[in-house]
PAVOTOR-499256 format. One record per residue (C-alpha): residue in three letters; x negated, y, z negated. Coordinates in steps of 0.2 Angstrom, whole numbers, plus 5000, padded with zeros to 4 digits. Layout:
BEGIN
ALAXYZ
...
END
This chain:
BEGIN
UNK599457266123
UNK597557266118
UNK596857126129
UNK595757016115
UNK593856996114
UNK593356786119
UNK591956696112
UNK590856636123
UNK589456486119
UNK587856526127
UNK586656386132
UNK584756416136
UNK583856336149
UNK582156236147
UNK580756276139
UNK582056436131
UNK582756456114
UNK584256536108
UNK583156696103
UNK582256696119
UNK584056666129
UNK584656846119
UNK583556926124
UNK583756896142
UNK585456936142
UNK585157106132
UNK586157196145
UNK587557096147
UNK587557096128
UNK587557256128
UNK589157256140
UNK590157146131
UNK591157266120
UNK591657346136
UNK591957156145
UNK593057106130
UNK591756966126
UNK590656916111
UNK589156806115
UNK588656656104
UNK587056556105
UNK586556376097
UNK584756296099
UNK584556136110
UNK584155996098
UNK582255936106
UNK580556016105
UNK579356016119
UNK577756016115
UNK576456186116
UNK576056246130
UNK574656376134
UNK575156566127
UNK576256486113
UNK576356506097
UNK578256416095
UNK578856256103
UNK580156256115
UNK581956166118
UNK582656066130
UNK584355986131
UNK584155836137
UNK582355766142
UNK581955676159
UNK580455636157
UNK578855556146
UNK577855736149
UNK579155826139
UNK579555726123
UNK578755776109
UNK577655666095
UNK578855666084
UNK580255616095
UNK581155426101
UNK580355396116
UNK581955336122
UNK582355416141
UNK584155346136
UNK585055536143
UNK586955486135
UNK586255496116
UNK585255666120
UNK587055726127
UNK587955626113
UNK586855726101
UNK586955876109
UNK589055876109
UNK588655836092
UNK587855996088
UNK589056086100
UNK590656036090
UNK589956106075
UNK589356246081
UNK591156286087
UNK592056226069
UNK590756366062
UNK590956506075
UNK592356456085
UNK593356396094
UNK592556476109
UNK593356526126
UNK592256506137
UNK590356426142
UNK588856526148
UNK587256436153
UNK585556436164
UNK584756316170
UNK584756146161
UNK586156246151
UNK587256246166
UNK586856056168
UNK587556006151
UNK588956126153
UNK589256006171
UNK589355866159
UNK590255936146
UNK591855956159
UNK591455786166
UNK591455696151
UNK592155786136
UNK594255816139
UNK594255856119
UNK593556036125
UNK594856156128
UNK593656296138
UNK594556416149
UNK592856476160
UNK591156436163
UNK589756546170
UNK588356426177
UNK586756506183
UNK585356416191
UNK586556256188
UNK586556076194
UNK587555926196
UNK586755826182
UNK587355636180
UNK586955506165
UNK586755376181
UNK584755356180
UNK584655346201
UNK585655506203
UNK584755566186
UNK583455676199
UNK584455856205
UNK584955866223
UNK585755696223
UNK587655746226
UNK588655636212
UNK590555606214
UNK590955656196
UNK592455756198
UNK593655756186
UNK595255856180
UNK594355956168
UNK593256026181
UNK594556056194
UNK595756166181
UNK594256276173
UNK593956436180
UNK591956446186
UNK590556556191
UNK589056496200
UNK587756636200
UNK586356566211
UNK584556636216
UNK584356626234
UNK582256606229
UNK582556506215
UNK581056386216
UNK581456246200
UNK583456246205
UNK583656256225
UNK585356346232
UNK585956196239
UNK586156106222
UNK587156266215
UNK588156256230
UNK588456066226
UNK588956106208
UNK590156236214
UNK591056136227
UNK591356036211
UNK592356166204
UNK592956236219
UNK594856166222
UNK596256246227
UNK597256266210
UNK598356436206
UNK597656416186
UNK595856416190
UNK594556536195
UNK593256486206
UNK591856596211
UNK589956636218
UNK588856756215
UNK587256756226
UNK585856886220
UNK584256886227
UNK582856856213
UNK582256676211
UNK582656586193
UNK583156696183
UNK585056756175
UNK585456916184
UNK585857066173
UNK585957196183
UNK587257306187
UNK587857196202
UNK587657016194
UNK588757096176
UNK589957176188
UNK590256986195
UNK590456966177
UNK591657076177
UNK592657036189
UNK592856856189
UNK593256896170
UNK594856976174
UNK595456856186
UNK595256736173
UNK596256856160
UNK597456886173
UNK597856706174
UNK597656666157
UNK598456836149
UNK599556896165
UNK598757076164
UNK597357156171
UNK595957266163
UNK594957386171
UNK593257346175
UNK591857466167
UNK590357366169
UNK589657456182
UNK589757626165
UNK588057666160
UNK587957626140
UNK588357786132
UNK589657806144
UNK590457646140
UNK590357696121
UNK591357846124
UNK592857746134
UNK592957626120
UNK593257746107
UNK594157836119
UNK595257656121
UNK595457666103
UNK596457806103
UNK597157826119
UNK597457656125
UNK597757616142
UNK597457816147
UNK595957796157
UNK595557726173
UNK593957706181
UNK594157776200
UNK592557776207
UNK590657706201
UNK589557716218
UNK589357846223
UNK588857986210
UNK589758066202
UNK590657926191
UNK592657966193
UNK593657936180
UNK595657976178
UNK596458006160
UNK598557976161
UNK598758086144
UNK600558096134
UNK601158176121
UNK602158056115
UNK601657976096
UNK602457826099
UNK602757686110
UNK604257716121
UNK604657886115
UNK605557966126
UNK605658156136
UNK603658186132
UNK602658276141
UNK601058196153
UNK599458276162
UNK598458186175
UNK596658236174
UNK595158186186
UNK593358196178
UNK591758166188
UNK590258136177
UNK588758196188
UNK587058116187
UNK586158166169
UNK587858186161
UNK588058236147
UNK586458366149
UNK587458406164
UNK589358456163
UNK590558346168
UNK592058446181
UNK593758426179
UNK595358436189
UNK597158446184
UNK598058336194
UNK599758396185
UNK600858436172
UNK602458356169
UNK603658446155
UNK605458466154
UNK604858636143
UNK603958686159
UNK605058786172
UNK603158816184
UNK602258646184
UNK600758746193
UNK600458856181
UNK600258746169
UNK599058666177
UNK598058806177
UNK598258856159
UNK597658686157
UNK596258706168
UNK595758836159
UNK595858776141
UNK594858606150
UNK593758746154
UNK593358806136
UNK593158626128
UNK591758586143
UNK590958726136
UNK591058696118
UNK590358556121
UNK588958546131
UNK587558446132
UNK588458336122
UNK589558176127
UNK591358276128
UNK592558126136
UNK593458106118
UNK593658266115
UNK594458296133
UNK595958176133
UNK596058236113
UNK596158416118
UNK597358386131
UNK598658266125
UNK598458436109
UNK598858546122
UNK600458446129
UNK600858436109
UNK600758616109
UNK602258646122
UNK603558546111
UNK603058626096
UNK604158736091
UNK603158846080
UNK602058866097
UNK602658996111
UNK602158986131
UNK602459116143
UNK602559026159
UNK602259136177
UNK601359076192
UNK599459146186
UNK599359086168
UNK600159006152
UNK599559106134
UNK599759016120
UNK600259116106
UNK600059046088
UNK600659126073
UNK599359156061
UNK599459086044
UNK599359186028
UNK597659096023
UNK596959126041
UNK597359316038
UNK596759316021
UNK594959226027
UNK594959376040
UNK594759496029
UNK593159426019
UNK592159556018
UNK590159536022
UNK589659576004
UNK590959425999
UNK590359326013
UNK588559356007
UNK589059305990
UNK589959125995
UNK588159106008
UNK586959115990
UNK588059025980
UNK588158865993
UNK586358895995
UNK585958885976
UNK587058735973
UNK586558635988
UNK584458695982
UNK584958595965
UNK585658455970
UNK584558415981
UNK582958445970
UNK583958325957
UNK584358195970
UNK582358195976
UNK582058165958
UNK582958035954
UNK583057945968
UNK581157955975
UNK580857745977
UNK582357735985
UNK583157766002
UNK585157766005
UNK585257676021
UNK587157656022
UNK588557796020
UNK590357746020
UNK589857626032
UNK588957736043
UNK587157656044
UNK585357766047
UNK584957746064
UNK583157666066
UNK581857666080
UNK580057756083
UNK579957906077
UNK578858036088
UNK579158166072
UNK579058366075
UNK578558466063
UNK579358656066
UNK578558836063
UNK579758946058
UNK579659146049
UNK579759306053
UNK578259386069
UNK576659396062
UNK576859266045
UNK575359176054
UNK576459056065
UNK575359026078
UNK573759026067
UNK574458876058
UNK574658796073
UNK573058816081
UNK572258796062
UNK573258636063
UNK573258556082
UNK571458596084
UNK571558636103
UNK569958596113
UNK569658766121
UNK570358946117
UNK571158916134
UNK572558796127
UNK572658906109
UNK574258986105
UNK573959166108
UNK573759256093
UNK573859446090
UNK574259586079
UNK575959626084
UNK577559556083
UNK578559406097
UNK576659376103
UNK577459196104
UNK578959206117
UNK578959016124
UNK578758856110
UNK576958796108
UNK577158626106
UNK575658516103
UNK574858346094
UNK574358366074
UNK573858256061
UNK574458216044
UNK573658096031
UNK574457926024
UNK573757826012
UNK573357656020
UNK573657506012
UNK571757416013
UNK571657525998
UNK572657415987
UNK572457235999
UNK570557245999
UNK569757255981
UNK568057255989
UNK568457435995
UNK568257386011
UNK569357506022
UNK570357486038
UNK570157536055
UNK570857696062
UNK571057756079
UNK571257946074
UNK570057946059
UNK570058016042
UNK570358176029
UNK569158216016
UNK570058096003
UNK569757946014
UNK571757926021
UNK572157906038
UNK572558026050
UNK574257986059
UNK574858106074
UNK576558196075
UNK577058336087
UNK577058516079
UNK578058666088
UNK577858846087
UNK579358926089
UNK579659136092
UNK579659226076
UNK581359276067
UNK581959436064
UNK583359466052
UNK585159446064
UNK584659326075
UNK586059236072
UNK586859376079
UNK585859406097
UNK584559476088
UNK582459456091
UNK582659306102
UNK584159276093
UNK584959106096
UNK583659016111
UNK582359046095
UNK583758946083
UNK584058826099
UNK582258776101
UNK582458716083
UNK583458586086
UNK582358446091
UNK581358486074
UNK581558336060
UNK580658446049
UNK580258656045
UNK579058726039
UNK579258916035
UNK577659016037
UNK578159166024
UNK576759326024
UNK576059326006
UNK574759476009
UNK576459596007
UNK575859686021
UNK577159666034
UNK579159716035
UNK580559596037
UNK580459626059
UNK578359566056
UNK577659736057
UNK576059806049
UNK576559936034
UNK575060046028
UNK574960016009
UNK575759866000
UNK576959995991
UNK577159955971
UNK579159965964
UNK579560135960
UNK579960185943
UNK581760225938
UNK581960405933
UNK583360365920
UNK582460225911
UNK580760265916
UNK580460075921
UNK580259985937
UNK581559945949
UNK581959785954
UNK581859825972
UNK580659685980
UNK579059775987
UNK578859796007
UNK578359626011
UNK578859525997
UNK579059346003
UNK580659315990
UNK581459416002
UNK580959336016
UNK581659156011
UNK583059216007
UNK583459306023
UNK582759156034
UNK583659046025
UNK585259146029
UNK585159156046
UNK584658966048
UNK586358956037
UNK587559086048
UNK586559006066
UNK587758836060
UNK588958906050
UNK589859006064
UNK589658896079
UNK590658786068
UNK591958916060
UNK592058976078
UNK592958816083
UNK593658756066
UNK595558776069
UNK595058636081
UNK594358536065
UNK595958596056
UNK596958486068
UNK595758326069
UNK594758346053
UNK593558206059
UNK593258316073
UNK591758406059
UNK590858246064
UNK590658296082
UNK590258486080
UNK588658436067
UNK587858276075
UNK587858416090
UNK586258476081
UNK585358316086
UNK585758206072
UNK586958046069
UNK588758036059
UNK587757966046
UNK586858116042
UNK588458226040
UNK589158106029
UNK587758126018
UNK588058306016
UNK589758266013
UNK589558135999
UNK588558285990
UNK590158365990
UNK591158225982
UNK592058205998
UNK592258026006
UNK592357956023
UNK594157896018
UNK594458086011
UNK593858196025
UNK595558176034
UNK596558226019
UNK595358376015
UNK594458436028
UNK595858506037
UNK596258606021
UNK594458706020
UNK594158876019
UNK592558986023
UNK591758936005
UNK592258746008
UNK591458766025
UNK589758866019
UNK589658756005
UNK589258606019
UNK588158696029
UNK587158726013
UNK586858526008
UNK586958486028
UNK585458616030
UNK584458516016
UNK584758336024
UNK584458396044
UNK583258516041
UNK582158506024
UNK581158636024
UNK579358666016
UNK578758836007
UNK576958886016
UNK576559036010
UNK575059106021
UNK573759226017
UNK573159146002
UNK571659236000
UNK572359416001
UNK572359535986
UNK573859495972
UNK574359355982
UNK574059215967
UNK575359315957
UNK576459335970
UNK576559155973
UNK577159115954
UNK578259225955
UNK579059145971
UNK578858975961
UNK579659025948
UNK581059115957
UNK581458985969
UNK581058805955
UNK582158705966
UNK581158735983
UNK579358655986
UNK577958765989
UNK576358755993
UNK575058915995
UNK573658906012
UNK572559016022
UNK572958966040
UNK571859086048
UNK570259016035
UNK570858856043
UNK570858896060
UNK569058996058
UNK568558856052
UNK569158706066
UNK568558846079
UNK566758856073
UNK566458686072
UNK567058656089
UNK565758806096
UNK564458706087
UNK564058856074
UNK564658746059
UNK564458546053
UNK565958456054
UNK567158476042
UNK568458346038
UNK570358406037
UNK570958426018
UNK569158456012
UNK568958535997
UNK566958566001
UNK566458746009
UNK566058686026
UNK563958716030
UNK563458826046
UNK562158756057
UNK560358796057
UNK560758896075
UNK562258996069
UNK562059186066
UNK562059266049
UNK563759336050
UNK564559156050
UNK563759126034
UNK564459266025
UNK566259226033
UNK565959046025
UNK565359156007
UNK567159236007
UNK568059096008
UNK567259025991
UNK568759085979
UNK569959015991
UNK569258835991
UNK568958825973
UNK570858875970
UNK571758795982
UNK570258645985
UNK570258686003
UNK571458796014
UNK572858726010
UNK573458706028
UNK573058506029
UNK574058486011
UNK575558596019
UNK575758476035
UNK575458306025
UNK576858386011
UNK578258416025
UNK577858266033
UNK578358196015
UNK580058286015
UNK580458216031
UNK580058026025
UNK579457946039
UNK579157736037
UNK577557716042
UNK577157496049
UNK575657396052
UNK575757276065
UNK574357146063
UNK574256956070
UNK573556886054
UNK574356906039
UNK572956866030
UNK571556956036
UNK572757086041
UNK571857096060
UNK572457246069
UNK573457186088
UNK572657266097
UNK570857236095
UNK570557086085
UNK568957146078
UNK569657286069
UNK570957276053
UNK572557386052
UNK571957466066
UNK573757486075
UNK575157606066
UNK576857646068
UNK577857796064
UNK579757746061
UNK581357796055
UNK581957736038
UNK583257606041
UNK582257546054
UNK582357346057
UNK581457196063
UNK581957216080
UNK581657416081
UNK579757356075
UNK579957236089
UNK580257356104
UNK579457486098
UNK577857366101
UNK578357316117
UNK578657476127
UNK577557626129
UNK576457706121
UNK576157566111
UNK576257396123
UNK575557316110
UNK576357156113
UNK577357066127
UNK578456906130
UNK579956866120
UNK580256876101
UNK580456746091
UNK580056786072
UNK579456896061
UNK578656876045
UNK577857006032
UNK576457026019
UNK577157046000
UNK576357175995
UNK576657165975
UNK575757005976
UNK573756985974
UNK573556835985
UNK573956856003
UNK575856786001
UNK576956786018
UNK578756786017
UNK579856756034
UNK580956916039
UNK582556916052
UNK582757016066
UNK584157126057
UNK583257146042
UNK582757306038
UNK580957366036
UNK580457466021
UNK578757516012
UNK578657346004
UNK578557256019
UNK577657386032
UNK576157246035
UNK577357136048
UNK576657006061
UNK578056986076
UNK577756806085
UNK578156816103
UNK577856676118
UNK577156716135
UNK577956636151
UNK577156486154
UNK576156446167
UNK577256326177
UNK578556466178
UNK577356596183
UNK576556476194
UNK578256426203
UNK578456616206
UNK577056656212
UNK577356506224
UNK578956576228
UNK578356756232
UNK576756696245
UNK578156576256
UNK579556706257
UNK578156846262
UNK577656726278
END
């Protein structure tokens, strides 16, 4: 039986709040799942006043002395009403949230939790942890800390206790912790008492040694308390932990942690067959996995400890039949977490020996599994390729209309919750991806678009095909509109620490990858074949570079004439052959083998899905994206999170094509960019790719007029030229003549297009991929930038939607940004929809969308006695 999850009340120290005592239990928070805990924090009832680097007063529990009341508060020193008020506020919090198992505190915390035993038999807790924790006493000559106090009731002699104690702790000393535990520390078989010395001053430890004395003095205490004992996985990093959760879920008390330190992790799964609880003459495996440091990048190994069936006359063998299927699963699987899919593929495997519809031939080298193939299996085998291509367009077309109508009417809003599976938020470093055939321009566009400061760190470009082998990956810009536009009536603009385009909006970088050309087959080895579809994968966004002079075949290579359809000979009229290089063809093929690239990894293993339907989850978040984003795709086919059980299993080919279709459009929109603009008939061949292809955005450039351009202004031979200009860029008095007839040529281009259309093309995909773009400022009011207070909106932050306050939050605090440090306490926002400067508060889980990007996030420094005391510390422990 499931031990159950305790509440546990956590109580902040001095000059703390509950927000600020969160955080610094961050890590054991993030723990708790796997310690069976949930953590519950209350404010202290008194303020303190402000101290330097503040901009929030701080708490206290109980106040000791005149220097630490606050204006507004009774001067009365009279410590039995602050504790009386403090129980007060305590009980309540327990009839709201309760009732709690057990107390946590620090520091003054840990005091009030020393007089809530002592003087409170009404509370009913089973353990307390205390950290940096004293003997406080109501008595006002023991009042002072150090003084030993005889209060030692019953209640603290039968509660379970952990003292975590600082050995440089410079506000609590050792030796009062050490008082407070002898408190606690009585020999009684129904109490727990233990200490936990760690060797930082005060502070509450959260590392992996202080939570794995979490840990285990939390499963003597269940043990006493629950007569069982659960196995510690504290010492698991996150991810880790994540998986043996939902492993528990499934496969309860199957795994047991063997080893933590050293590397690798060992871990042993005690699999059945059995369904149900006490069945009997089921078959079992032991397997031992060791999880290497960088796993899951790095494969986990596995080894088959044995294989008990009553079906099995040659236990060894099975073992290696098991082995080996082991063997194939780690493979599948790589790169990606594969715990769940181990014990689930295993305890299939024993299922598989009792079946009766499933045959083993058992000899000391190998067990075969022979599976009878049913009549739809044998049918779908015989799709032909014509048929195949057929179900391809038709999922294609489908998923290409829906989605067009589902941007259309749904362009203001942003679904950030599917069946109960929530968008995953954060920073956003987004990257754009070149994709086409060799020779569409790629690299151009990516030197046109990066701006590279020498020719030494261009992408190399050249007039034959695969020129690019290895990604170019680099930093470009696109444009946002900022919002000083609408804020300042004046027209006064914002700050910018990458500048402007031509329209005045600012330019925000992204990262922009240049990947090997595609050749039709690739899917199929072809070209570069998969490692070109692999390097894909980190891309949020494609755009596909198509060739819209028709002078170049599907493999990229140069054809003498752009060849006119031939005439019929019966009906004297043109074919409806495309021409050479017609780019409708292009799409279409690209898009196909984009399509196939999913579509048969995943058909490849889908009698796998056919067992475990939800195991479709697992095989699609493999291409770098979360179960939410495969649920969308799914939606889009009417089928439910409740339904995928119940259908799934069921599909056929044309189910399974029709999901890659809509999951394509969700994971990888991708933009129309067709190149060459400025080439002989290629206007009329880009309307009649519009109006072949109405559900698809497109957008028609001239990367290598870009990139002439960006090249010459950086050799000084032209003035400088704004990105997403629309104005013929002007040569420089020094430049030669022959620049200025380079610039004349591109005259038609500009005033078609109003530029080269390569700006419009990055700040369009960009578009598709939605980012949610937040202005971190310290006044709402004048909107000054964080950074630099002498600048406005200066600072910007490239999110993901469903992003909240507390993704905002970290995403200031660490690198690149470090825009901000100490601990959070609020947030508040500037409406936008109103004229005046109107703030509104915000909560750490509320989500951050367009109308509330201006944000201000109020932190507080560490005040200077603490950082005083520490440093105080640090000079006497070095003599």
């Amino acid at each position: 039986m499931e031990a159950a999850t305790w509440k546990v009340l956590c109580l902040h120290g001095k000059h703390q709040c509950a927000e600020i005592f969160s955080q610094r239990l961050a890590n054991l928070e993030k723990k708790s799942k796997g310690l069976k805990i949930q953590l519950f924090y209350i404010d202290a009832p008194f303020f303190l006043p402000l101290q330097e680097g503040q901009e929030v007063a701080m708490r206290c529990w109980y106040r000791s002395s005149l220097k630490d009341m606050s204006k507004i508060d009774n001067p009365s020193l009279d410590m039995k009403r602050d504790f009386d008020i403090c129980l007060e506020q305590i009980l309540k919090k327990e009839k709201d949230d309760g009732p709690f198992d057990g107390l946590l505190g620090f520091s003054q915390g840990a005091g009030l939790i020393h007089l809530l035993f002592n003087h409170q038999e009404a509370l009913k807790f089973k353990f307390a942890v205390l950290c940096g924790g004293y003997s406080a006493s109501f008595d006002k000559k023991e009042r002072r800390r150090g003084k030993e106090t005889s209060e030692k009731t019953e209640t603290s002699k039968n509660v379970s206790s952990l003292h975590i104690i600082g050995r440089k702790d410079p506000v609590v000393s050792p030796k009062e912790s050490e008082d407070t535990y002898s408190h606690f520390n009585v020999s009684n078989p129904d109490a727990v008492t233990a200490m936990y010395e760690h060797p930082q001053g005060h502070v509450f430890p959260t590392n992996k040694k202080a939570i794995d004395a979490i840990a285990d003095f939390l499963v003597k205490v269940r043990k006493i308390d629950t007569k069982e004992i659960k196995v510690d996985k504290s010492a698991l990093s996150e991810d880790v932990l994540d998986e043996i959760d939902a492993l528990e879920t499934i496969f309860p008390d199957m795994c047991q942690i063997m080893r933590t330190s050293p590397l690798p992790i060992c871990l042993q799964f005690s699999l059945t067959s059995a369904e149900e609880l006490g069945e009997k003459n089921h078959s079992t495996c032991t397997l031992i996995i060791e999880l290497p440091d960088g796993y899951p990048e790095t494969s986990p190994s596995i080894v088959v400890e044995s294989v008990m069936s009553r079906l099995v006359a040659d236990p060894s063998a099975a073992c290696v039949a098991l082995k080996k299927h082991m063997k194939q699963v780690l493979q599948e699987g790589e790169g990606m977490p594969v715990l769940f899919n181990v014990a689930s593929e295993a305890t299939e495997w024993l299922r598989g020996i009792e079946d009766s519809s499933i045959k083993f031939e058992i000899d000391s080298k190998q067990i075969e599994e022979k599976v009878p193939e049913t009549d739809d299996e044998k049918k779908e085998k015989e799709v032909s390729e014509e048929e195949e291509k057929k179900m391809v367009d038709e999922a294609t077309r489908t998923a290409a209309e829906f989605h067009y109508k589902y941007q259309k009417r749904s362009r203001n809003t942003v679904n950030l919750d599917t069946e109960g599976l929530q968008q995953k938020g954060g920073r956003w470093e987004l990257v754009v991806g070149l994709v086409g055939k060799p020779s569409a321009g790629k690299s151009t566009f990516f030197n046109a678009v990066v701006d590279p400061e020498d020719e030494k760190t261009e992408a190399r470009i050249a007039a034959f095909p695969f020129t690019t082998i290895l990604p170019n990956v680099s930093t470009g810009y696109f444009a946002a509109e900022c919002p000083s536009k609408s804020l300042f009536p004046d027209g006064k603009l914002s700050d910018t620490k990458y500048g402007r385009d031509f329209h005045g909006d600012r330019l925000i970088p992204i990262k922009i990858k240049d990947v090997a050309g595609l050749v039709p087959g690739a899917y199929k080895g072809r070209g570069k074949g998969n490692a070109f579809l692999n390097d894909l994968l980190d891309a949020d966004v494609l755009i596909h570079i198509l060739d819209n002079s028709g002078l170049t075949d599907k493999q990229g290579n140069k054809v003498l004439t752009n060849a006119k359809p031939k005439k019929s000979r019966e009906s004297n009229t043109e074919s409806k052959e495309p021409e050479v290089g017609d780019p409708s063809a292009d799409i279409e093929w690209v898009r196909e083998e984009l399509h196939r690239w999913i579509f048969n990894n995943v058909w490849a293993k889908f009698d796998r899905v056919r067992k475990k339907p939800e195991r479709i989850y697992g095989m699609l978040t493999g291409y770098h994206c979360t179960p939410f984003v495969v649920q969308t795709a799914l939606n889009r086919m009417g089928i439910s999170y409740n339904d995928v059980n119940s259908t799934v299993g069921q599909w056929t080919q044309r189910d399974l094509h029709m999901l890659v279709a809509h999951f394509l459009r969700v994971r990888f929109p991708i933009l129309l960019a067709l190149n060459k603009a400025d080439t002989r008939g290629a206007r009329s061949r880009a309307n009649s790719v519009r109006k072949q292809f109405k559900y698809e955005n497109v957008v028609e450039m001239s990367a290598r007029a870009e990139w002439l351009i960006r090249k010459n202004v950086r050799r000084g031979r032209l003035q400088n030229h704004l990105r997403g200009s629309n104005m013929l860029p002007k040569a420089e008095e020094n430049s030669e003549k022959e620049m200025g007839k380079k610039i004349g040529k591109m005259k038609s281009l500009f005033e078609r297009l109003d530029g080269t259309g390569v700006h419009n093309a990055i700040n369009t995909a960009v578009k598709l991929a939605n980012p949610l773009i937040v202005y971190p400022v310290s006044n709402l009011t004048s909107c000054v930038s964080v950074s630099n207070r002498d600048t406005v909106l200066e600072d910007c932050l490239l999110m993901r939607q469903g992003s909240k306050v507390e993704d905002v939050y970290n995403t200031m605090k660490k690198k690149p940004y470090s825009l901000i440090d100490g601990d959070y306490i609020r947030a508040e926002y500037r409406v936008l929809t109103e004229k005046k400067a109107t703030v509104a508060v915000l909560k750490k889980t509320d989500v951050v969308d367009e109308s509330k990007s201006i944000v201000r996030i109020v932190t507080n420094k560490r005040v200077a006695w603490q950082a005083a005391l520490h440093a105080k510390q640090a000079t006497a422990s070095s003599k």
